[in-house]
C-alpha positions in Angstrom: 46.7 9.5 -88.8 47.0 10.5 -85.1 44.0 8.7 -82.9 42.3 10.8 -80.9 42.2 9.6 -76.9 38.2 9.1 -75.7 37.9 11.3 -72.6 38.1 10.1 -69.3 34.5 9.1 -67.8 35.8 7.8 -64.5 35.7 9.2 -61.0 39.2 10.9 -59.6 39.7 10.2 -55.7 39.6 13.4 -53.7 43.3 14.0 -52.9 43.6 14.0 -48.9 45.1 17.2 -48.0 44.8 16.8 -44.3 44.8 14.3 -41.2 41.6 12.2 -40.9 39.2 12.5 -38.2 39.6 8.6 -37.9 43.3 9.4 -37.2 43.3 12.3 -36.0 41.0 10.2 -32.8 43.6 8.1 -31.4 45.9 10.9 -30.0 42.3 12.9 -28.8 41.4 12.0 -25.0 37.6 11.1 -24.9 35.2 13.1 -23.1 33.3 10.4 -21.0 30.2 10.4 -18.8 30.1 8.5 -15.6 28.2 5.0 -16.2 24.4 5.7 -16.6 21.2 3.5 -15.0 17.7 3.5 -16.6 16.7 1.9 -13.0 17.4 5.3 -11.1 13.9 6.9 -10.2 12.7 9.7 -8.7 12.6 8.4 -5.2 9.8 10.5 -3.9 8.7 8.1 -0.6 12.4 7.7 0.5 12.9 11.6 -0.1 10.1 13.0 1.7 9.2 10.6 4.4 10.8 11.8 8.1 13.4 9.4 8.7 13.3 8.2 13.0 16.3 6.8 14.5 15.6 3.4 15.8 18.2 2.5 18.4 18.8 -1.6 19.0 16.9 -1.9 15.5 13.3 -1.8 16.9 10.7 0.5 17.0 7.8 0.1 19.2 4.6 2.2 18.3 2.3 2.7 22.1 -1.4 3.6 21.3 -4.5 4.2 23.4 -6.1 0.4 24.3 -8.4 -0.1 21.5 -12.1 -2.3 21.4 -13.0 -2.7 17.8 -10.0 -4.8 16.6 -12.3 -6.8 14.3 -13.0 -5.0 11.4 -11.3 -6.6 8.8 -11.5 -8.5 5.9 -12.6 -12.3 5.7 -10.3 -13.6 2.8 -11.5 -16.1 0.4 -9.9 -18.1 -2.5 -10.1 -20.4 -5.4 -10.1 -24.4 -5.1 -11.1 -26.7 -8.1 -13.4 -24.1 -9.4 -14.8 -23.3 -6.0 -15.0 -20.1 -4.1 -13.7 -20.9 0.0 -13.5 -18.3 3.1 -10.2 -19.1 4.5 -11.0 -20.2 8.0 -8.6 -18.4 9.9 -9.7 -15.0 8.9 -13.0 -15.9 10.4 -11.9 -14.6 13.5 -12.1 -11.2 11.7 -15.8 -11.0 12.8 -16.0 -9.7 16.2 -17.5 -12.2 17.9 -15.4 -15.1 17.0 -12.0 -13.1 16.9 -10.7 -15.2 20.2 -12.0 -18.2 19.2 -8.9 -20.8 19.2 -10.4 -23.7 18.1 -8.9 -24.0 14.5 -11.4 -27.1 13.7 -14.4 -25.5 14.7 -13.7 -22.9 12.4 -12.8 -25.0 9.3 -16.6 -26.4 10.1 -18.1 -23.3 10.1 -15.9 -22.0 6.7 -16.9 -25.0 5.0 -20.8 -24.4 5.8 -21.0 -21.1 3.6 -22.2 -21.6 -0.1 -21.3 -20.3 -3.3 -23.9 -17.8 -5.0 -23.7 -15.9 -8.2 -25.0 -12.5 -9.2 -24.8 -10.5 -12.4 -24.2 -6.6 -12.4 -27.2 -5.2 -11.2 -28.6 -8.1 -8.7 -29.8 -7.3 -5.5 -27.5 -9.3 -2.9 -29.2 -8.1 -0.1 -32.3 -5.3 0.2 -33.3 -3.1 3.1 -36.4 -4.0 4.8 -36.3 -8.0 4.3 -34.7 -10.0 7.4 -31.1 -10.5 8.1 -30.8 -13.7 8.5 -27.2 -14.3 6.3 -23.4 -13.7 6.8 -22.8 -12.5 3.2 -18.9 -12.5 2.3 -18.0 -10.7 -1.1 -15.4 -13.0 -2.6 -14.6 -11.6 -5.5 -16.7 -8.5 -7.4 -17.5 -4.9 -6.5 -21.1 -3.9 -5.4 -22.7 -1.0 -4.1 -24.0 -0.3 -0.6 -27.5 1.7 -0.7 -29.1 4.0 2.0 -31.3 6.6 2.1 -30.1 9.8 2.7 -31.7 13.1 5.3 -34.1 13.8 1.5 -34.8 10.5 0.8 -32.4 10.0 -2.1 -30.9 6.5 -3.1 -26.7 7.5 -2.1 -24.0 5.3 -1.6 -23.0 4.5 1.9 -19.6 2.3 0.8 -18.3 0.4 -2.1 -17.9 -3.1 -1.7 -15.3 -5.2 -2.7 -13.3 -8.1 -2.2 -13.4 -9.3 1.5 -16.0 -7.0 2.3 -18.8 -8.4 4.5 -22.3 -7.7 5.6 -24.8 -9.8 8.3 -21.8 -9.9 11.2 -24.8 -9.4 13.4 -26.8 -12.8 12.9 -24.3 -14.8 14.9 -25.9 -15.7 17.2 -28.7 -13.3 17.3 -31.7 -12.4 16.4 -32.7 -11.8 13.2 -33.6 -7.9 12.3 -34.2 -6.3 9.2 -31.4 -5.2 6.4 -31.0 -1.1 6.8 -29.3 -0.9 3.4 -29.4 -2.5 0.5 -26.1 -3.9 -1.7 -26.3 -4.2 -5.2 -24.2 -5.8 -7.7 -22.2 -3.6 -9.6 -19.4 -6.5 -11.5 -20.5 -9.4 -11.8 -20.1 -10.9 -7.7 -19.5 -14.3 -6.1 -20.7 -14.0 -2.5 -20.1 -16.8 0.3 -23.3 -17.0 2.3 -23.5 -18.2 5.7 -27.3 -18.9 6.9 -28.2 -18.5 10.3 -29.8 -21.9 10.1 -26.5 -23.6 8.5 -24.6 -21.7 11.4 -27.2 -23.3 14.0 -26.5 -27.0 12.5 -22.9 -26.2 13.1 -23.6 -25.2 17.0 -25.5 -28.1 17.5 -22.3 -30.2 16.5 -20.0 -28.3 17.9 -19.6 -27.8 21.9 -19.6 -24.3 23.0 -19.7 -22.6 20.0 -23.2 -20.7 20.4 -22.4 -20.2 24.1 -18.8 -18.7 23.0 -20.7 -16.1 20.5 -23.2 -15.2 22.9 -20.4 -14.2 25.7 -18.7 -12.0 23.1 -21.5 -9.8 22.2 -22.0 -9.2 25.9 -18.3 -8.4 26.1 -18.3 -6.3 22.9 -21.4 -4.7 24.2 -19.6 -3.2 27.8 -16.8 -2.0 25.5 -18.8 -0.2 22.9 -20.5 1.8 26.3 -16.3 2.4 26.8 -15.1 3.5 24.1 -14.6 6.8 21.4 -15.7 6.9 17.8 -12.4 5.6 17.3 -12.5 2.3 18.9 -10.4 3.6 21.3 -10.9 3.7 25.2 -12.8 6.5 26.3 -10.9 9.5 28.3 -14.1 10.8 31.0 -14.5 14.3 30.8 -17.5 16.9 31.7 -18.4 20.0 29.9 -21.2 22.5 29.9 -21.8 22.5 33.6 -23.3 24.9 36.2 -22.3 24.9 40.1 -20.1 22.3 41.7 -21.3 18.9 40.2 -18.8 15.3 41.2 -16.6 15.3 38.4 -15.8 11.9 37.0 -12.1 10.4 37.8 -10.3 9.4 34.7 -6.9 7.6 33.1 -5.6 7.4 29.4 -5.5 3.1 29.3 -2.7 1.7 27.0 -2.4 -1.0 24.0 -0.8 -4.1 26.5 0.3 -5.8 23.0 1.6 -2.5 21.1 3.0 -3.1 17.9 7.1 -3.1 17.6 8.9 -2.5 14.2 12.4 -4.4 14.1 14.6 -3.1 11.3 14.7 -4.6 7.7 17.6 -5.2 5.3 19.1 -5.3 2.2 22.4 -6.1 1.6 24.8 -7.3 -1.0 29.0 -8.2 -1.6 30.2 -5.8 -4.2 33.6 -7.8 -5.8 35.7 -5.7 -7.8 39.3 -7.0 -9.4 42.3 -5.1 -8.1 44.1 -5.8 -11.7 40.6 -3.1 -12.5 41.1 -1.3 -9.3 44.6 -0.4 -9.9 45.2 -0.1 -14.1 41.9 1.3 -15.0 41.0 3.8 -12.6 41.4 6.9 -14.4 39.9 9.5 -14.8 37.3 7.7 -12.9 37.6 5.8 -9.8 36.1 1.9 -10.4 35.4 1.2 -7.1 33.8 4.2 -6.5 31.5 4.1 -9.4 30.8 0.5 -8.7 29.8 1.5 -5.2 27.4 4.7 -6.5 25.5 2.8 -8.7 25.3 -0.6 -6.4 23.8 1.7 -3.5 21.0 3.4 -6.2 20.3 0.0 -6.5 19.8 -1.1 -3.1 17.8 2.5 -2.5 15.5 1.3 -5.3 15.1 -2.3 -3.6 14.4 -0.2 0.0 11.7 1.8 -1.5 10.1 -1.3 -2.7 9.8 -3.0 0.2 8.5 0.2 2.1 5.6 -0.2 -0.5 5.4 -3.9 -0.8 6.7 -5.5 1.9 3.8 -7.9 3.4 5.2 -6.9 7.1 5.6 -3.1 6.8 5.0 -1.9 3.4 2.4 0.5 2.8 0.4 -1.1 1.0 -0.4 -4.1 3.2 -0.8 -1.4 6.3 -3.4 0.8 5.7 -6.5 -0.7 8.3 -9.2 -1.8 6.3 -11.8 1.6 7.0 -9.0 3.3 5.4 -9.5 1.1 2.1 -11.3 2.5 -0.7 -12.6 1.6 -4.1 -13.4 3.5 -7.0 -16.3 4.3 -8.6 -16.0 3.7 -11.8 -12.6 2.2 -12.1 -10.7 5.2 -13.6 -9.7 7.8 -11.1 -11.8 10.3 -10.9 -11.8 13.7 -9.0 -14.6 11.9 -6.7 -12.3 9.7 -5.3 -9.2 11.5 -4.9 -11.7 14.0 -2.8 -12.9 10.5 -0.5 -9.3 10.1 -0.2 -8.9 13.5 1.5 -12.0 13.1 3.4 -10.0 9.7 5.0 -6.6 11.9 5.6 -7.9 14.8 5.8 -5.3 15.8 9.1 -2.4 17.1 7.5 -2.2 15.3 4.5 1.4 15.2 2.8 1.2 14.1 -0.6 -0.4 11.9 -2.6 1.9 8.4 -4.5 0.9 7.0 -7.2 1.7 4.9 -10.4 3.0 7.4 -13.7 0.2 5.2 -15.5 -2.1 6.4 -12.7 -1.4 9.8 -12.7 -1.8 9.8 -15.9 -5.2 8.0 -16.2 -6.4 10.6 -13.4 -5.2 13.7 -15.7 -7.0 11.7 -18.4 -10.2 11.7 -16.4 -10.0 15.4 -15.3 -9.8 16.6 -19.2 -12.5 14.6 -19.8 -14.5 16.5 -17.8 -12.7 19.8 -18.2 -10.8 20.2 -15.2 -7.5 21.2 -15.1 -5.5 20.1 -11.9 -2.6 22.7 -10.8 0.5 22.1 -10.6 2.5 22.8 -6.9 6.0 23.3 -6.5 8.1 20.6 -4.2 12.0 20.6 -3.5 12.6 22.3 -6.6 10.2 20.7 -8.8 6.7 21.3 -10.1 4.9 18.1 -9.6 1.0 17.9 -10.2 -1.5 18.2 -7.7 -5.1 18.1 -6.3 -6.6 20.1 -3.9 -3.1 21.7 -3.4 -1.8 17.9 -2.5 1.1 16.7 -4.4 0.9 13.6 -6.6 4.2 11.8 -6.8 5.0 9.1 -9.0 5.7 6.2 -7.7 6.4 2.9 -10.0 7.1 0.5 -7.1 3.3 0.9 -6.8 2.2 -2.2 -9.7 0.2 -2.7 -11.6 -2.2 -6.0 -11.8 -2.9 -8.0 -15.3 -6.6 -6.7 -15.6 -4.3 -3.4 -15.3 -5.8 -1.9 -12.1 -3.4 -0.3 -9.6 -3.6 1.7 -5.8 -3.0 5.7 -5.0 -1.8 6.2 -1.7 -2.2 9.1 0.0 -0.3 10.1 3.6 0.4 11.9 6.6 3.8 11.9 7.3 6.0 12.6 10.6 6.0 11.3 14.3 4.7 15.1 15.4 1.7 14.5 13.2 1.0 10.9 14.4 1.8 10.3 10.7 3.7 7.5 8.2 7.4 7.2 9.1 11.1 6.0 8.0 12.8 4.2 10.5 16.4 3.4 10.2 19.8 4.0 12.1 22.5 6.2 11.9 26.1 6.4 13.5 26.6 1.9 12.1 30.0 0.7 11.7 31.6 1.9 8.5 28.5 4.5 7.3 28.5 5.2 3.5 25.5 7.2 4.0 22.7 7.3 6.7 21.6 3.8 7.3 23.6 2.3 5.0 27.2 0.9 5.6 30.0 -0.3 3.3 32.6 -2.9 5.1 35.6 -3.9 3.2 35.4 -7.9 3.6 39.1 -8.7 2.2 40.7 -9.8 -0.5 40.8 -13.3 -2.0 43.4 -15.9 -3.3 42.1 -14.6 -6.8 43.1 -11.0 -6.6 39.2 -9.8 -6.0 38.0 -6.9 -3.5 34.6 -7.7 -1.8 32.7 -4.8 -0.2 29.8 -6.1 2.2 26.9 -3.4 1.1 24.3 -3.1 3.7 21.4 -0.6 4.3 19.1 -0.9 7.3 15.4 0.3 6.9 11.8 0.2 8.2 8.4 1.9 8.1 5.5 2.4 10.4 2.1 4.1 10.3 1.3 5.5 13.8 -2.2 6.0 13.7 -4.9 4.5 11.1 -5.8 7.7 9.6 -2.6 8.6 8.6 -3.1 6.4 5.7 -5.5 5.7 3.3 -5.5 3.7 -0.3 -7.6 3.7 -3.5 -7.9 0.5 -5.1 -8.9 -1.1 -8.4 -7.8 1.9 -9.7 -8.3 1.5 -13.9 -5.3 2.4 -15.8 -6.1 3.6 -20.1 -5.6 1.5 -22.8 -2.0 0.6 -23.8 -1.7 2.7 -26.9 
């Protein structure tokens, strides 16, 4: 008897009846992009500032002669636990800003005390005497007045560096007119006016040195504009043929000059890469494209952050702001406009700041516009662009700055300075100088760009600080 055969239960291989993809690859030419860089940004600052030749590298910005150069901040810092006003920067205060002796003013520095006040503390309150040098070391606090309807309103936000009670050196003492109030918890440095009088006693001069520079400070207050800057004697308004006052515009004898900064590296490329593997793309080209976005990205930081020139370390201290709640609010981008309010060119801010400000606008159902800008629509306020900007950082209590500008030398503004026409130009500013080739087959490139910044006038700049970024989600 004939067995029957059990079918088959197995899989049967799909018969290939043409070339593989796999295969079919190796005699296909790949399409390829040029090399990609997550570090490329927008580049807003280096795009729209007005670039300024500076010939022989400097730059020298003249202004009118200005009186009030002490209006700074008095910095303090931390030692074993220990708030301390860094005796240098006592020569912020107006009265003791030419005071050279260094000793003296360690003394004085180390006669302020430590005092602590929770958020809502009254530091100081109108009507009682002024008989301290109060220096905000580290908190925020509010600055009281009474306004024309007598309303409680802000006059300023304090914050770190701040200072009230300049006037007790060496004078009498007269009642606060406002009133400061802790908002944070605050550490103040206080300096009595009876602690400053031990000092005088031990030191030579000192009281005598004060004394002369309120009587100087006074004749140039009588001389000078709202500004600070000398006065220009004019006369308006008048009837017949009075004397008319003679008159001169008086020059800064010390004006401020801007020498060029750099950034520069040696690009090394093999010629063995150079001359096998340069198609369809040129190595050395490419190499140089993505070596100069890198060195634009590094110039663009220091125009920010560069403790010399960098925006952020430029803006004069009445052009310093803090917020009022710590999230950006509509509030104080308008105070911003109110400090710039010439011209103003755009705001720059961190993409984590924008976006806290947006945040803050839905909450309270505003809806910013949007403004077009080379080719791009970029958020706004008030009609003023806000750029991103993420060279502006970000602290670890994850607070951050908005800058806001005026821009060009016609508007007295924030300028680029560089120069143009170098040996071996790439593009403007920046130069690429073949350097040779070495005993190991490899081309070097010296990669330079040249670059500076300068604000010509205060007001051309202002900056809002402790900015509060949103939760990281």
């Amino acid at each position: 008897m004939t067995e029957l055969a059990e079918p088959f239960s197995g899989t049967i291989a799909a018969v290939q009846l043409s070339l593989s993809t796999v295969a079919a690859r190796n005699l296909a030419t790949t399409t390829k992009s040029v090399p990609q860089m997550q570090g490329i940004t927008s580049r807003w600052l280096l795009k729209l500032l007005p670039w300024v030749q500076a010939d022989g590298g400097v730059y020298r910005v003249n202004r009118r002669l200005t009186y009030t150069v002490g209006d700074g901040l008095i910095t303090c810092y931390d030692t074993a636990g220990q708030a301390r006003v860094l005796a240098p920067d006592l020569r912020e205060l107006r009265y003791l800003r030419d005071y050279s002796d260094d000793a003296a003013l360690q003394t004085v520095a180390d006669s302020f005390v430590e005092r602590q006040y929770a958020p809502g503390d009254i530091i100081a309150e109108a009507g009682r005497p002024a008989e301290e040098l109060v220096v905000l070391a580290h908190g925020k606090a509010d600055k009281l007045g009474t306004g024309a309807y007598g309303e409680s309103t802000v006059l300023e936000i304090m914050t770190d560096g701040r200072f009230i009670g300049e006037r007790i050196l060496g004078a009498d003492a007269q009642p606060w007119d406002f009133t400061v109030k802790a908002v944070t918890a605050c550490t103040c440095l206080v300096l009595t006016d009876r602690a400053l009088a031990e000092v005088s006693a031990r030191i030579e001069g000192l009281r005598e040195h004060v004394r002369a520079a309120q009587l100087d400070d006074a004749v140039a207050d009588e001389r000078a504009n709202p500004y600070g800057e000398s006065s220009i004697q004019l006369a308006s308004g008048h009837e017949g043929e009075p004397q008319l006052q003679g008159t001169f515009v008086d020059y800064d004898l010390s004006p401020r000059e801007y020498e060029l900064s750099i950034a520069q590296t040696v690009l090394r490329v093999h010629s063995r890469v150079a001359d096998l593997y340069n198609k369809p793309m040129d190595q050395i080209e490419q190499q140089l494209r993505l070596t100069i976005e890198a060195l634009r990205e590094r110039q663009e930081d220091e125009m920010v952050n560069n403790r010399d020139f960098g925006l952020l370390h430029n803006a004069a201290p009445q052009q310093r702001i803090s917020t009022r709640t710590g999230a950006p609010t509509p509030d104080d981008m308008d105070e911003l406009l109110a400090l710039v309010w010439k011209e103003p060119a755009f705001f720059l801010a961190n993409p984590k700041a924008i976006a806290a400000f947006g945040a803050e606008c839905s909450r309270r159902g505003i809806y910013p516009t949007s403004t077009e800008l080379n080719g791009h629509r970029v958020p706004s306020w008030r009609g003023v662009p806000i750029l991103p900007c993420n060279k502006i950082g970000t602290s670890a209590g994850r607070t951050t700055s908005i800058m806001l500008m005026r821009t060009g030398e016609s508007s007295q503004g924030v300028i680029g300075l560089r120069q143009t026409g170098i040996p071996d130009e790439y593009e403007p500013g920046l130069n690429v100088r073949f350097m040779g080739i070495d005993d190991k087959a490899i081309i070097s490139y010296l990669v330079s760009t040249y670059y500076s910044g300068a604000v010509l006038v205060p007001d051309a700049l202002a900056i809002l600080e402790n900015v509060q970024l949103g939760a990281e989600g």
